[in-house]
ROFI-623720 format. One line per 2 residues: number of its first residue (from 1); their letters; for each residue y, z negated, x of C-alpha. Coordinates in pm, 1 decimal, padded with zeros to 6 digits. Each point is the difference from the previous one (the first is absolute). Layout:
NUM = A = Y Z X; ...
This chain:
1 = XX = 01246.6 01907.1 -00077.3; -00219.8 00243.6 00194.1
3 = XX = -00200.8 00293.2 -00189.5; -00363.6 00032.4 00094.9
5 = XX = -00211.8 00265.1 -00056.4; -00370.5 -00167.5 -00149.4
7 = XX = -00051.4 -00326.7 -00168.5; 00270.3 -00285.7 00011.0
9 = XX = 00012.6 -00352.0 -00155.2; 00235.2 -00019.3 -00346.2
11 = XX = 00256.2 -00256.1 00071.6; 00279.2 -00161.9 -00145.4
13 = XX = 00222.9 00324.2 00028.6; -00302.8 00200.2 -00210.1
15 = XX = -00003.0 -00259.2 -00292.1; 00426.3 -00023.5 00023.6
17 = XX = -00003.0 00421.1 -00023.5; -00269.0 00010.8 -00324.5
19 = XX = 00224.6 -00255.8 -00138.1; 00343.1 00094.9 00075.8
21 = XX = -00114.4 00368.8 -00131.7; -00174.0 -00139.2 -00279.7
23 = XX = -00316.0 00184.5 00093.5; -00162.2 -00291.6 -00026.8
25 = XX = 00067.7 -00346.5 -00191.8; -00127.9 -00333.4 00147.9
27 = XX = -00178.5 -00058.0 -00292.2; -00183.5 00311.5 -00008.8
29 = XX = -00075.4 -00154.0 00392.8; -00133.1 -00310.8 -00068.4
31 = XX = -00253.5 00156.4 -00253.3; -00159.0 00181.2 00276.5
33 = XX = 00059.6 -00262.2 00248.3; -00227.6 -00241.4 -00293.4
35 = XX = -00244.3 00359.6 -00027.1; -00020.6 -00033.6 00361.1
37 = XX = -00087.2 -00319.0 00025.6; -00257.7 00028.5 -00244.3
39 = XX = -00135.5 00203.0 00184.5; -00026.9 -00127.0 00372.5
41 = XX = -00212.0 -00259.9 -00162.6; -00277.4 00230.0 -00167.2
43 = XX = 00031.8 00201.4 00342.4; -00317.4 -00026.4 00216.9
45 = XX = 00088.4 -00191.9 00262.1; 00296.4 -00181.7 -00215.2
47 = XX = 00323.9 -00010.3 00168.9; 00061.8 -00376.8 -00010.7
49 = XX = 00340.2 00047.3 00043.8; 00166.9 -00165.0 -00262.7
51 = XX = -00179.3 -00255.9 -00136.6; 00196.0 -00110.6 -00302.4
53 = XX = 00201.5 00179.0 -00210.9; 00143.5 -00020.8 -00408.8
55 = XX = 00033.4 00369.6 -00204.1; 00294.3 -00185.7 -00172.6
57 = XX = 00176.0 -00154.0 00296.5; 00005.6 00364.5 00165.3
59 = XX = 00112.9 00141.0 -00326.0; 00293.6 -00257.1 -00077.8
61 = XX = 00113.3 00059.8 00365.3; 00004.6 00336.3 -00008.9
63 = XX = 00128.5 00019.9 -00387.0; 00312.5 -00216.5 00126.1
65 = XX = 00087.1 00267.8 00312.1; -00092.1 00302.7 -00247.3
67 = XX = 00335.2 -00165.6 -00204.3; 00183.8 -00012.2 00346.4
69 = XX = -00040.2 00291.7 00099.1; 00089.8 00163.2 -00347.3
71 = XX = 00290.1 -00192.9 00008.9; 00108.1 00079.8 00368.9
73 = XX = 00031.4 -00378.0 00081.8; -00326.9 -00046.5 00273.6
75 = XX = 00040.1 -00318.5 00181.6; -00107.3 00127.8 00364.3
77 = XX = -00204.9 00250.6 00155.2; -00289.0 -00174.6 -00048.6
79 = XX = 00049.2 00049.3 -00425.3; -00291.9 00186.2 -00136.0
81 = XX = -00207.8 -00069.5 00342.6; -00390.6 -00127.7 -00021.1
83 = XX = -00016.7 -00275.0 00222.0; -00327.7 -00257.0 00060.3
85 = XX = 00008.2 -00342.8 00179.5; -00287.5 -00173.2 00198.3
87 = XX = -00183.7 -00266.9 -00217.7; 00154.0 -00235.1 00218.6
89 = XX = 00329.4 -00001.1 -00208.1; 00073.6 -00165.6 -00308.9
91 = XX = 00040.0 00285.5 -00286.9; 00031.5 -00038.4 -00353.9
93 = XX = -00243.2 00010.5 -00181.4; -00254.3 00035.0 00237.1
95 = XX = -00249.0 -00260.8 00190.0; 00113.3 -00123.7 00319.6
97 = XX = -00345.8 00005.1 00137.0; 00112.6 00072.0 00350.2
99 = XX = -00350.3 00226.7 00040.2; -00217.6 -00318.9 -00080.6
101 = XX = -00202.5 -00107.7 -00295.2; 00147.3 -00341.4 -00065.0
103 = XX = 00347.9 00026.9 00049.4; 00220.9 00125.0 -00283.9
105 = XX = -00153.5 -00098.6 -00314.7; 00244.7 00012.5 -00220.9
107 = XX = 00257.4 00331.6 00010.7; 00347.1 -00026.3 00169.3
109 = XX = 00285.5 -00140.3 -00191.3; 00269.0 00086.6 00270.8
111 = XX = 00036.7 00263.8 00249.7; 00028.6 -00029.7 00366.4
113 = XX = 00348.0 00110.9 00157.4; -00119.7 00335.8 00107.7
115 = XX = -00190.3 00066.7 -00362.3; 00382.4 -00098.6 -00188.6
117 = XX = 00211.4 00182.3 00228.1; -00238.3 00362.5 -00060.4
119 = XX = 00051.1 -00065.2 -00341.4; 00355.1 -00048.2 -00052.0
121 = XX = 00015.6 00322.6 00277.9; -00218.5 00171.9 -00334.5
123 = XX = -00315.2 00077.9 00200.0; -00305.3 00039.4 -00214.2
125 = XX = -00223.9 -00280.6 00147.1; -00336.4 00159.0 -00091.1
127 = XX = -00231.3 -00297.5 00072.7; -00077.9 -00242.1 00287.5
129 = XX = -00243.1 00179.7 00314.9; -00322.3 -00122.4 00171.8
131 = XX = 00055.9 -00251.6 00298.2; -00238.0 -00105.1 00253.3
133 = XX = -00151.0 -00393.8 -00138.9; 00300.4 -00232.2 00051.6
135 = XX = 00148.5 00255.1 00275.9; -00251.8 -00135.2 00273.2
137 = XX = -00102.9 00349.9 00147.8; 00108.2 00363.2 00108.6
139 = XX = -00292.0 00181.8 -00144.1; 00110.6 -00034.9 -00361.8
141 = XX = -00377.6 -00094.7 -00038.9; -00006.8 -00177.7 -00381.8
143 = XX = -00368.7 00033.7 -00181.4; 00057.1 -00295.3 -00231.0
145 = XX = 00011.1 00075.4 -00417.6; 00352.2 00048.1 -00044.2
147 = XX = 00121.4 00223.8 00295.4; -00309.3 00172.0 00190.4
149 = XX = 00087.2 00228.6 00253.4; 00322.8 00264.9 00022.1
151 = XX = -00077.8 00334.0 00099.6; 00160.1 00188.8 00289.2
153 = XX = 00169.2 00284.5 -00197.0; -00023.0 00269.8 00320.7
155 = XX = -00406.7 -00132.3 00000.9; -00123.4 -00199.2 -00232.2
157 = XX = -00294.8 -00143.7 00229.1; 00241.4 -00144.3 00190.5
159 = XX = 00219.8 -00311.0 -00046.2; 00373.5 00002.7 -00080.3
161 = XX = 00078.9 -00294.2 00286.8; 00120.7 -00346.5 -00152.9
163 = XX = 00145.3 -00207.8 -00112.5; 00231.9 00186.2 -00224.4
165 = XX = -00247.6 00268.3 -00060.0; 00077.0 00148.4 -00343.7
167 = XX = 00318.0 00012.2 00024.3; -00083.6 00262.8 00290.0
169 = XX = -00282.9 00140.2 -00185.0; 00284.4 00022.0 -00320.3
171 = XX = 00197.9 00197.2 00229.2; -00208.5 00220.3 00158.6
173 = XX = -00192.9 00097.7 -00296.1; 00332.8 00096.1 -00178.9
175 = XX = -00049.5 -00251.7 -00286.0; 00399.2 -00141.3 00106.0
177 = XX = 00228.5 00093.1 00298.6; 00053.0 -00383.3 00079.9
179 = XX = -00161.0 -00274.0 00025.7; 00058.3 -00319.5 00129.1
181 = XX = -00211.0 -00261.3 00262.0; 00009.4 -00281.4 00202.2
183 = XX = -00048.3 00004.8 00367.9; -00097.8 -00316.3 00181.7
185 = XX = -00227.7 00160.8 00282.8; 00082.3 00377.0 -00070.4
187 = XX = -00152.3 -00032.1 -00389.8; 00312.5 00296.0 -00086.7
189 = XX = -00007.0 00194.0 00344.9; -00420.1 00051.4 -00012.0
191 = XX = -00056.0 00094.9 -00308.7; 00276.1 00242.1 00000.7
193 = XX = -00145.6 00135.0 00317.0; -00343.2 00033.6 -00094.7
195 = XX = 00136.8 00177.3 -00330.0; 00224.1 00254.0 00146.9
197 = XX = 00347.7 -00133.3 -00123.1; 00283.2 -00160.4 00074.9
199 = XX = 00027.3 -00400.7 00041.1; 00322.2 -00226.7 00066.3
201 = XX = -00040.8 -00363.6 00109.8; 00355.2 -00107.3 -00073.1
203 = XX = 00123.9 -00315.1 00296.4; -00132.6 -00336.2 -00090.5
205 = XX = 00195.3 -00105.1 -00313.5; 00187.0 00320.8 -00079.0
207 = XX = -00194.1 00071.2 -00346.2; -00077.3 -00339.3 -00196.8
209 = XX = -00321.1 -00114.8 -00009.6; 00090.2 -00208.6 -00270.4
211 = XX = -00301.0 00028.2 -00296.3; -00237.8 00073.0 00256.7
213 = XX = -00336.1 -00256.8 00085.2; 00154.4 -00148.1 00311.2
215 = XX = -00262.2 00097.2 00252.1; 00177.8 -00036.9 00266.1
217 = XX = 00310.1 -00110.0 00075.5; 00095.6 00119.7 00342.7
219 = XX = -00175.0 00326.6 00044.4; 00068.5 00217.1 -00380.2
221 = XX = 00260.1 00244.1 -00114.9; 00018.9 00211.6 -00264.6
223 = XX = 00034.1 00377.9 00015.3; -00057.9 00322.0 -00157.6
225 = XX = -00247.6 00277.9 00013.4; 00089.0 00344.6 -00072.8
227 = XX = -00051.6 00327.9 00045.3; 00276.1 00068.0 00212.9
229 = XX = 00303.4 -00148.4 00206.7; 00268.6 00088.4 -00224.4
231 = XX = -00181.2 -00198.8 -00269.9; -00134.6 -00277.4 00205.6
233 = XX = 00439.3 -00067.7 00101.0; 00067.9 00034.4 -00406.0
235 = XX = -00278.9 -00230.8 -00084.6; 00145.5 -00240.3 00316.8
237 = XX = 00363.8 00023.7 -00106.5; -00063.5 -00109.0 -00382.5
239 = XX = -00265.0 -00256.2 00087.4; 00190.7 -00116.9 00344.0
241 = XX = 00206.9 -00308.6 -00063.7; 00074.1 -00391.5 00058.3
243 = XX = -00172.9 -00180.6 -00307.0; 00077.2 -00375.0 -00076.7
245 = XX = -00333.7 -00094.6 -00100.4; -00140.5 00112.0 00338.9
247 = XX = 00181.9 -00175.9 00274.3; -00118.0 00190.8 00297.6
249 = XX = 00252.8 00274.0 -00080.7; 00313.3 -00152.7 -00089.3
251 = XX = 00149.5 00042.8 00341.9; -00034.5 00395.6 00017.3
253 = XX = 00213.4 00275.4 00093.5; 00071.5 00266.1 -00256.4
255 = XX = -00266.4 00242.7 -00029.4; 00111.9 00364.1 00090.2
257 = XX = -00134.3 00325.9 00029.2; 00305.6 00054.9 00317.9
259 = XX = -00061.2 00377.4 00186.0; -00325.9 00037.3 -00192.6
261 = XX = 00039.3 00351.8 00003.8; 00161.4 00128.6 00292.5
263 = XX = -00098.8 00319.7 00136.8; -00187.1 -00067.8 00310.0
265 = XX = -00098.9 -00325.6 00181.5; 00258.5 00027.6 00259.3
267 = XX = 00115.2 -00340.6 00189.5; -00345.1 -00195.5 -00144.5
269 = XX = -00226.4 -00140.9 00270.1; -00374.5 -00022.1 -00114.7
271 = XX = -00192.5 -00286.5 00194.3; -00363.2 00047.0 00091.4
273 = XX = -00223.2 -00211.3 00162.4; -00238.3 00254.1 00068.2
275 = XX = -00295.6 -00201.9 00076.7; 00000.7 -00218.5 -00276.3
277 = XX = 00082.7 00380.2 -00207.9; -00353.0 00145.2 00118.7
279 = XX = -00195.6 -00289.1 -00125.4; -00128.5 00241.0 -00255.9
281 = XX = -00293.0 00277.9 -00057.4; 00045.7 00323.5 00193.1
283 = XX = 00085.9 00160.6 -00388.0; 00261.9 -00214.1 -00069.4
285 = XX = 00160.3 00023.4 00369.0; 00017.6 00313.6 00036.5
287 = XX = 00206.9 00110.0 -00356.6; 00185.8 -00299.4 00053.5
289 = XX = 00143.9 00068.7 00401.5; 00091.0 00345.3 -00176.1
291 = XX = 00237.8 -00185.1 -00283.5; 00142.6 -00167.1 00239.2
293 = XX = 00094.9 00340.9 00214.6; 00161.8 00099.1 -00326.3
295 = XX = 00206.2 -00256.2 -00040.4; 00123.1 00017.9 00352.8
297 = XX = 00033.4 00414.6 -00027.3; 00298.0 -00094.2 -00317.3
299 = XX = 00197.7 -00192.8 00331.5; -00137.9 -00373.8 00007.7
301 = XX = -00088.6 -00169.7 00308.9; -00354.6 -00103.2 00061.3
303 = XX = 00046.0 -00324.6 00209.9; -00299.8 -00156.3 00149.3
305 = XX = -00007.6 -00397.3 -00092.1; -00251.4 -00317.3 00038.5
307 = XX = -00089.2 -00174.8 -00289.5; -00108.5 -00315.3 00170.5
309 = XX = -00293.7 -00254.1 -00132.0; -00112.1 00237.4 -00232.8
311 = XX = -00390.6 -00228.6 00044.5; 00166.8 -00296.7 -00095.9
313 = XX = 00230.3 00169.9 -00300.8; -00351.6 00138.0 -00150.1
315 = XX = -00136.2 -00366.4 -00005.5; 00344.3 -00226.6 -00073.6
317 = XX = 00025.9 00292.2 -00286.9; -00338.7 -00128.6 -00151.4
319 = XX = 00002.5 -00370.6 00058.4; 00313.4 00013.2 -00210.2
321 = XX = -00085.2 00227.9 -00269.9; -00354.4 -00149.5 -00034.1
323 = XX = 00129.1 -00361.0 00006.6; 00306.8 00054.2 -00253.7
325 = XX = -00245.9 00183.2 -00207.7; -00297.0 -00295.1 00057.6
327 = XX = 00254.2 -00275.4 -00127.4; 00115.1 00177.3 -00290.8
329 = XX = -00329.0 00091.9 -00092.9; -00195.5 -00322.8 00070.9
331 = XX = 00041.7 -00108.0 -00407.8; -00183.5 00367.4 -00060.6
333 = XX = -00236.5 -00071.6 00297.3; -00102.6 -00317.9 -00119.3
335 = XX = -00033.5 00087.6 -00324.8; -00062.6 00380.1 -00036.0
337 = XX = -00253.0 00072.1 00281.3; -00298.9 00155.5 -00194.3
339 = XX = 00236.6 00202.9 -00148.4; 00151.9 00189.9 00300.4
341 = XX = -00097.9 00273.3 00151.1; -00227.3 -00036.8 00328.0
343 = XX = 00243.6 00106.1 00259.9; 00267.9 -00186.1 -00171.6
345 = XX = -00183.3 -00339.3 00029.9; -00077.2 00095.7 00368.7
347 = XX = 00395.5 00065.5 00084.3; 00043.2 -00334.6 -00152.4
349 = XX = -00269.3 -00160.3 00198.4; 00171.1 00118.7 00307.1
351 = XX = 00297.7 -00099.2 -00083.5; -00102.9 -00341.5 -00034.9
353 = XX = -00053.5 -00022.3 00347.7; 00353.9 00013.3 00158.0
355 = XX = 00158.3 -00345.1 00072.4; 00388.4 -00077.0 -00079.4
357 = XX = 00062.9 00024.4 00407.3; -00145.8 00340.0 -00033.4
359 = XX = 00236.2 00096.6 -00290.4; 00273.1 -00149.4 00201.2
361 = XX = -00110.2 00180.4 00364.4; 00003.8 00336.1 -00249.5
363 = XX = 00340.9 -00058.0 -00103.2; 00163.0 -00094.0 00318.4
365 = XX = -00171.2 00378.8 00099.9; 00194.3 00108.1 -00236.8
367 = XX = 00345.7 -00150.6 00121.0; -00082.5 00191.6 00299.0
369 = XX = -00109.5 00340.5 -00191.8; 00326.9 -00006.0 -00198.2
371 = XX = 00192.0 -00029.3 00360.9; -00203.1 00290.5 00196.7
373 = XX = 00141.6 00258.8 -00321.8; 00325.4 -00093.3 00028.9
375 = XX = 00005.6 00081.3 00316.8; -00223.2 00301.3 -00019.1
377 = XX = 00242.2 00059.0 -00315.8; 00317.7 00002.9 00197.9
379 = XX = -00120.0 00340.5 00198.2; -00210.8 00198.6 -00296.5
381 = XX = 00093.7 00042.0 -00379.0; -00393.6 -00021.5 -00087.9
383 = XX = -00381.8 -00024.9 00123.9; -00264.7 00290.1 -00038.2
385 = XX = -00342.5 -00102.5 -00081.7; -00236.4 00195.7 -00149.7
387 = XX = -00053.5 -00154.6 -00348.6; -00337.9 -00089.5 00040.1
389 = XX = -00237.8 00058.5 00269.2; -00306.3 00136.6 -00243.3
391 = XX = -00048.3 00211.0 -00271.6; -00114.8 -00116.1 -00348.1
393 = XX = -00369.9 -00172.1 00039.9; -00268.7 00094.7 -00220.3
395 = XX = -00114.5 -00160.8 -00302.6; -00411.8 -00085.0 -00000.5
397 = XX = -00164.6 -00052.6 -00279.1; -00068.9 -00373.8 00104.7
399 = XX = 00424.7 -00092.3 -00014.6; -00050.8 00112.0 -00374.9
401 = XX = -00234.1 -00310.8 -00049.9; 00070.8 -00213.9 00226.0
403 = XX = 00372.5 00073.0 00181.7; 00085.2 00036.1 00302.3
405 = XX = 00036.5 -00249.1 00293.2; 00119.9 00173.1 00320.6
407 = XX = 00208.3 -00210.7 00256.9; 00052.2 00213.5 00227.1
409 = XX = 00085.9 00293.8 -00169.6; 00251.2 -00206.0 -00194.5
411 = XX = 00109.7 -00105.9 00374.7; 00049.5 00352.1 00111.8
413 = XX = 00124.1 00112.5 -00332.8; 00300.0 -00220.5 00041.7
415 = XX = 00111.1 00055.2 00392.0; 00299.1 00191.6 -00085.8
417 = XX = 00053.9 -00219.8 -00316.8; 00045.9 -00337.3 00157.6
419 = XX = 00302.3 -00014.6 00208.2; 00201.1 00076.0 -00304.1
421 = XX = -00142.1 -00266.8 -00228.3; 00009.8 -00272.8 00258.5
423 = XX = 00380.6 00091.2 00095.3; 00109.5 00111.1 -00323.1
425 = XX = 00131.3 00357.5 00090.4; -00049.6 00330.5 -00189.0
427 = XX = -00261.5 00233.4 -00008.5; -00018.2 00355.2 -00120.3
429 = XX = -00290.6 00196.6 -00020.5; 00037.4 00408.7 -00036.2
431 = XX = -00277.3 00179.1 -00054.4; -00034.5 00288.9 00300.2
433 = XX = -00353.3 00166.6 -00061.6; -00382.6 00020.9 -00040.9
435 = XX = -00291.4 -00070.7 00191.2; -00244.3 00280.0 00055.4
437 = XX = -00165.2 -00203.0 -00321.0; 00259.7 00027.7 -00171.0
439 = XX = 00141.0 -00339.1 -00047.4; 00373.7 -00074.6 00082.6
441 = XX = 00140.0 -00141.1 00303.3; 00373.6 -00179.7 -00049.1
443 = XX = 00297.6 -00096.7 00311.8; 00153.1 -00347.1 -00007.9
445 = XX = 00379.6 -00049.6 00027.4; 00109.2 -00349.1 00083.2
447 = XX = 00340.9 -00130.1 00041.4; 00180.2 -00309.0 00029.3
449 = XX = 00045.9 -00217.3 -00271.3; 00210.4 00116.7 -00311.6
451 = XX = 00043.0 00341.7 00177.6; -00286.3 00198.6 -00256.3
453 = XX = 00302.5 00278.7 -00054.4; -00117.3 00150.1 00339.4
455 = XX = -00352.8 00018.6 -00077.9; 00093.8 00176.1 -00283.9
457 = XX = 00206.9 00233.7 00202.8; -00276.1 00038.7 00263.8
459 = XX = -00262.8 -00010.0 -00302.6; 00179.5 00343.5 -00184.8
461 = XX = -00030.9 00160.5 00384.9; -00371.1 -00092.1 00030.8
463 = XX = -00097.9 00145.0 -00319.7; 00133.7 00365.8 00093.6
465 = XX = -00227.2 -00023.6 00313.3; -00336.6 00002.4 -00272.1
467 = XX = -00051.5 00418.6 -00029.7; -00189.8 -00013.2 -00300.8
469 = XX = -00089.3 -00292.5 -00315.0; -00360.5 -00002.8 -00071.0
471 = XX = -00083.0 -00003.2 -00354.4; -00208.3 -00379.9 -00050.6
473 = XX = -00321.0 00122.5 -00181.5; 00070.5 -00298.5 -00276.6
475 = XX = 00374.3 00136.2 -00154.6; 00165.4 00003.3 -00329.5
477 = XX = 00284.9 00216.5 -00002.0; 00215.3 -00233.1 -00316.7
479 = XX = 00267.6 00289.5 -00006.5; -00209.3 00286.3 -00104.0
């Protein structure tokens, strides 16, 4: 916990205090979260953050921890908590529309892991949040009827980054502390990024994907987005866990949150490749090099490594997440094409294109990915990046029509994203500072595979290094 002077996020450890001191109930919460939300949609732009939510679901939810609380029995720290989930999960009662117009007809009779473990932890699941169309971009670009386009809370002529782009949006407008995404080319990590906040992409299979549209297969995991570290590793450690119905994860180890918060960095070796680091603007660069000098001031070792075949990762990465995505889409291709978006169709069209040898070449560069990191893993504890090499792109009046179609800004968007997708490690992003603009720049923390308890370690570090929050010019402050 470190006092600031100026504005600061509420967290988990705000709501926990107004409820533990009975300042505030989480009933009398969830009627101005539902106030709120009224609101961001009459608000000029509208917020598009959540884009379906139920007065009565918020109010039973809340009602049931109100009862808790009164009768000192919460079920976890996460009791009492507003929480939102990308439209790409299954969520009573809501539509799984999975940010199309076709998909999701009827409302949800079942939720997906992640949806029943949040509520048996007594969050307050306060609706399901805007998602790029079918998670197929990183602009979070989504002009059809039902979603239109999320607002970036720090400007809102700017996007939020995709594909889990309310949930960001949610979190950086102050509408809930968490929020969780799916991140099969960085769709967690940008977002988060481009909104100022926090973003975990938990090791391929660590958090079930179970109840979520199956995408694809090879590249997604599941992980929160908060406001800060210490929320991001609660959010992990209730969430974080092998689930039957989702096979990739049986085989895990425990998930722990092991010398999270020692004192200094001492005895921790930070890799950076520092060419493949300043592959970014000049902005970004420079605030980022200086993170990096604070982490290594609190006693880590900077060690200079060589991410090799970083070309061929970028392209394996999207031959396999376009052609996982192309055959479990062609039914909707086939069938739904009029009815996608423009730069959805387009991705699709692509991804037609790749042959099975090319799927198979991509996945034999993976073999050899997965064997350069364990090496590279056996001298450093993690990899510095910065998150992404951009800020937040502006939104013209055309994307509001028409969308968005931008390959290679979605290529450049996701340098820093891919190597953890296609190999299946973890990925924290930490918000660090502003560009002269004033949009927010975020460091990446990778580390080998199950090991996300010292990117939470680094990730509590890295926030300290950020002198001041800037106050996002969209915020509702729920606790006052």
């Amino acid at each position: 916990d470190s006092a600031r002077n100026g504005f600061s996020f509420k967290g988990i450890k705000d709501y926990l205090e107004c409820y533990r001191s009975g300042k505030l109930t989480p009933s009398q919460v969830a009627k101005n979260i539902v106030a709120m939300l009224e609101d961001c949609d009459k608000s000029t732009p509208p917020l598009r953050a959540i884009v379906q939510w139920d007065r009565e679901q918020i109010m039973l939810m809340a009602e049931a921890s109100t009862t808790r609380y009164r009768n000192k029995c919460t079920l976890s720290y996460l009791d009492g908590i507003p929480v939102c989930l990308k439209e790409e999960f299954k969520v009573v009662p809501y539509h799984h529309r999975v940010g199309t117009v076709y998909l999701g007809t009827e409302p949800e009779t079942e939720d997906a892991t992640v949806a029943k473990k949040l509520r048996e932890a007594g969050a307050i699941i306060i609706g399901v949040s805007n998602m790029h169309e079918l998670g197929t971009g990183t602009t979070g670009c989504n002009p059809n009827r039902y979603h239109k386009i999320p607002r970036n809370p720090y400007k809102p002529n700017h996007f939020t980054g995709g594909s889990s782009s309310g949930s960001a949006a949610a979190v950086a407008a102050g509408l809930c502390p968490v929020a969780i995404g799916t991140d099969g080319g960085g769709s967690v990590r940008i977002p988060a990024s481009f909104c100022g906040v926090v973003g975990l992409k938990g090791t391929f299979g660590r958090i079930s994907c179970h109840g979520c549209l199956p995408l694809s297969y090879s590249t997604v995991s599941v992980g929160p987005i908060c406001t800060s570290v210490a929320d991001a590793a609660i959010v992990y450690s209730i969430i974080a866990e092998p689930d039957p119905l989702y096979p990739y994860g049986l085989k895990q180890p425990k998930a722990t949150l092991s010398d999270m918060c020692a004192p200094d960095l001492k005895g921790l070796n930070l890799g950076v490749d520092w060419t493949f680091f300043k592959a970014c603007d000049a902005e970004v660069l420079s605030v980022c090099e200086k993170a990096v000098e604070h982490l290594r001031s609190l006693g880590a070792s900077v060690v200079e490594v060589s991410l090799p075949e970083m070309e061929e990762v970028r392209v394996a990465h999207g031959i396999c997440i376009l052609s996982e995505m192309r055959d479990f889409l062609q039914p909707d291709f086939n069938k739904h094409f009029q009815e996608m978006n423009l730069d959805t169709r387009a991705s699709l069209a692509l991804a037609s294109q790749f042959t099975a040898l090319d799927y198979i070449t991509a996945n034999r560069q993976r073999t050899r990915s997965m064997g350069f990191l364990q090496e590279i893993f056996s001298a450093v504890n993690c990899i510095l990046t910065p998150a992404v090499p951009c800020t937040a792109p502006r939104i013209y009046e055309s994307d509001l029509l028409t969308g968005r179609s931008d390959m290679s800004f979605t290529v450049r968007s996701m340098r820093f994203m891919q190597l953890g997708n296609f190999t299946g490690i973890p990925g924290l992003v930490v918000p660090i500072g502003y560009s002269t603009a004033g949009l927010p720049i975020n460091l990446q923390v990778m580390a080998k595979w199950w090991d996300e308890a010292v990117l939470l370690r680094i990730g509590l570090k890295l926030e300290q290094f950020r002198s001041q929050t800037k106050k996002p010019s969209i915020y509702y402050d729920i606790l006052a």
